[in-house]
N, C-alpha and C positions, 0 to 999 in steps of 0.2 A: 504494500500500500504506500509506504512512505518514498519507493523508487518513482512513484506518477505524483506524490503529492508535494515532494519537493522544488522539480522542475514546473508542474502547475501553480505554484507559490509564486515563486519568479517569476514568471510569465504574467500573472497576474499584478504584480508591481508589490504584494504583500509581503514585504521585505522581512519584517519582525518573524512570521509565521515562516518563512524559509529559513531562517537563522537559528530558530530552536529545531528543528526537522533537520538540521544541518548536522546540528550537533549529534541528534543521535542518530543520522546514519554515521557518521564519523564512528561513536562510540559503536555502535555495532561491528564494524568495520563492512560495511554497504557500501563498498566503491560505486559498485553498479548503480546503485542510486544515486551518487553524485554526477557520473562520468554517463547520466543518459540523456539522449541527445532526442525531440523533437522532427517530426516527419522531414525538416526545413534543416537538417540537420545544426540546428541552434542546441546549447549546452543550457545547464544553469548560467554559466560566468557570461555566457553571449548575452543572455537576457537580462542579468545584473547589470552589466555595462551599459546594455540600450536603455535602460531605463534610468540610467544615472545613479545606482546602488552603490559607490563605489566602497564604503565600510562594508558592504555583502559581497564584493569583488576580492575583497581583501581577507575576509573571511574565508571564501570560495579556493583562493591559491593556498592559503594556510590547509585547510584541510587536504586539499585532493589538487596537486602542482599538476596532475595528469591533464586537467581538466584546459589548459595552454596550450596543450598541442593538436587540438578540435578544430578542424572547421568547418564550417557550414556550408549550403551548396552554392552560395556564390563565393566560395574560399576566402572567405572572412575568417580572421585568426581574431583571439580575445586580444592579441598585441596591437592590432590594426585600428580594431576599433576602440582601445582606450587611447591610443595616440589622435584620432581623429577629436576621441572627447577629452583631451589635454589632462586626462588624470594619471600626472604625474609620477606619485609613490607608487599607481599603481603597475607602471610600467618599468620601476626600477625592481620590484617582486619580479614580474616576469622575466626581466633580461638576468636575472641570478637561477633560473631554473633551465636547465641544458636540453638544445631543443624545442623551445618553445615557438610557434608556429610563428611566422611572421606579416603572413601572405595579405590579401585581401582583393576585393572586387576587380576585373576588369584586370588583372597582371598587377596591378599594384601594388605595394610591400609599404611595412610602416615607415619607410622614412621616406617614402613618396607621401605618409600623410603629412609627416612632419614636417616637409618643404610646404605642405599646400596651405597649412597651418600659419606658415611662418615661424615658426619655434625651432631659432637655432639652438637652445637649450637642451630642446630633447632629440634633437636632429645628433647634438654633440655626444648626446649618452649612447645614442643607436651605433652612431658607424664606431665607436671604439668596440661595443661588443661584438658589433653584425656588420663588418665594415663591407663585406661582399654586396650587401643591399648599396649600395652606392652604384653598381654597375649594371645592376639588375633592371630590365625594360618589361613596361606597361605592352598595354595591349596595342597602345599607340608607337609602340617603339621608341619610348618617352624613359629616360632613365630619373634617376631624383635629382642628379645636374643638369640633365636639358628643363628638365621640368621649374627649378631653380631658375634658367634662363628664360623661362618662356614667360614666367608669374613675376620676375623682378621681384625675385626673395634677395637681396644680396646681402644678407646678414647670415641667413642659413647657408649661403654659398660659400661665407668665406670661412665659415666652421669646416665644411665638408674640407676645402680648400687647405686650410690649416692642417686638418688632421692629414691628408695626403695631396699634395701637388701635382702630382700624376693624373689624379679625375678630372685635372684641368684639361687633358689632350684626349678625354673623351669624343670617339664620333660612334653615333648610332649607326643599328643597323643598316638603317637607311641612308645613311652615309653624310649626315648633317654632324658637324662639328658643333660646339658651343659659341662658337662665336658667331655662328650662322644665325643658331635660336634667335642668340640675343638680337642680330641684326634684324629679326621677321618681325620683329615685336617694339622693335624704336630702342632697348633696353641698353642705354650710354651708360648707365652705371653697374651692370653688370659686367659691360665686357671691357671695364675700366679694373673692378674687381681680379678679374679671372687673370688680366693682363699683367696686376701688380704679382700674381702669384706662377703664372706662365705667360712669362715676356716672350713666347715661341708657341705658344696655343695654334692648334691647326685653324683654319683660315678661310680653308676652302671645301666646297661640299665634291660630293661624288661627279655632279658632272662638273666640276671645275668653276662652278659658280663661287664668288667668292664673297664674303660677308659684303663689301662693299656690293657688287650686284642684289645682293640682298636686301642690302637696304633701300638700294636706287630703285628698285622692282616693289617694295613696300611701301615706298614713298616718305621714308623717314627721313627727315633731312637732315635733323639735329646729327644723325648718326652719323650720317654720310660726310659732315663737318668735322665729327670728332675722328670719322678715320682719316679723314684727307689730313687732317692737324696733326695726328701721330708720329711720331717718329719711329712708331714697330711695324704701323699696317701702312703708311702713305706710300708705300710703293704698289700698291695694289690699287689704284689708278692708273697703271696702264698694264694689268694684266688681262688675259684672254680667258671667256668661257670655251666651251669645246665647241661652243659657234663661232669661235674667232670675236666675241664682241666682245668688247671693254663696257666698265660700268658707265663711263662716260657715253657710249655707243648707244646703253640703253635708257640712258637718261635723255637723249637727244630724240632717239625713237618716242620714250614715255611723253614729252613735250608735244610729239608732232600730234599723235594719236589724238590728246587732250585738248589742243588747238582743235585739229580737226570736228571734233567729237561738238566742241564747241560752237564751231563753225555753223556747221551742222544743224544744230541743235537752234542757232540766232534765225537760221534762213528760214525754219518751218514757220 
């Protein structure tokens, strides 16, 4: 009785009533009761967390640490989702328990929540324990540094950064560099960031597109200012995509098009 009445407890948000049911599946020793998992494959601690339990989360690892390595059928780990809800202690219990799941929604891992968060605090506690989550890609083929570049975290970036300088010469699968991200996005103080930590950060994407193209193609101009100003990227004003065109080529193109369009657009 008490293996259905525990997990219905939580689920129902009746925290007190879960907490004494807690106890004595503990005292009996009723792992199975702690460790049962809902059609949706949610735990106790999934549904302690979603509800904001966190004193019953913390109870939850105390009794039964097994109960961290679950996850649910959108592969939601109990670390993913306490990271999304910034409950902190309870994320330093987990990261001292070997193993413990990390994963969550759509490819994402917790220190992809912790960049989305902006909390380079607990971005800092993950990659010392779980520093491979740093390289690790979303569904989008989005790492926690491009993702960092793309959201203009650069406080969480420069923790990551800190902790190793090497994630700075990150290119995705798909063959985008950070410095490209930051280009898509306008983001002048990230790739000011990345630069103070790799003066030599790659530049250029797969087809030879290079942040500056990136920017001219996005229409940032600030950006496009801060590379030409550089003295690490300003030579990348008269480099070639694998069309033979310079950024200048396609800022000249991007002009005509917009005249045009304009043109166009006055004579109806």
């Amino acid at each position: 009785m008490e293996r259905r009445q525990l997990l219905t407890a939580v689920t129902r948000g009746r925290a007190s009533l879960a907490s004494v049911l807690l106890r004595s599946c503990r005292d009996q020793q009723q792992s199975e009761a702690i460790l049962k998992q809902d059609k949706r494959g949610h735990n106790a601690m999934h549904h302690a967390i979603r509800r904001g339990h966190r004193m019953l989360t913390l109870e939850l690892i105390e009794a039964e640490p097994q109960l961290s390595k679950a996850v649910n059928s959108s592969d939601e780990s109990p670390m993913f989702m306490v990271v999304m809800r910034n409950f902190t202690d309870v994320l330093d219990k987990l990261l001292e328990i070997p193993g413990s799941a990390c994963s969550g929604a759509c490819g994402f891992n917790a220190l992809h929540a912790a960049v989305r968060n902006g909390n380079a605090a607990t971005a800092k506690k993950i990659i010392e324990s779980l520093p491979w989550l740093a390289k690790q890609e979303n569904a989008n083929k989005c790492t926690p540094m491009h993702l960092a570049a793309y959201e203009d975290k650069i406080d969480v970036l420069s923790v990551l950064l800190e902790h190793d300088p090497s994630l700075g010469y990150l290119i995705s699968s798909k063959g985008e560099p950070l410095l490209c991200a930051a280009a898509s996005q306008g983001h002048v103080g990230v790739a000011r960031e990345l630069l103070k930590h790799c003066p030599d950060a790659p530049y250029s994407g797969a087809n030879g597109s290079t942040c500056l193209h990136k920017a001219v193609l996005c229409g940032h101009t600030e950006f496009v200012k801060f590379i030409l100003g550089s003295q690490q990227l300003g030579q990348l004003a008269n480099m070639l995509d694998e069309s033979g065109e310079t950024a200048l080529h396609l800022a000249a193109q991007t002009a005509t098009r917009r005249w045009s369009l304009h043109y166009s657009f006055t004579q109806t």
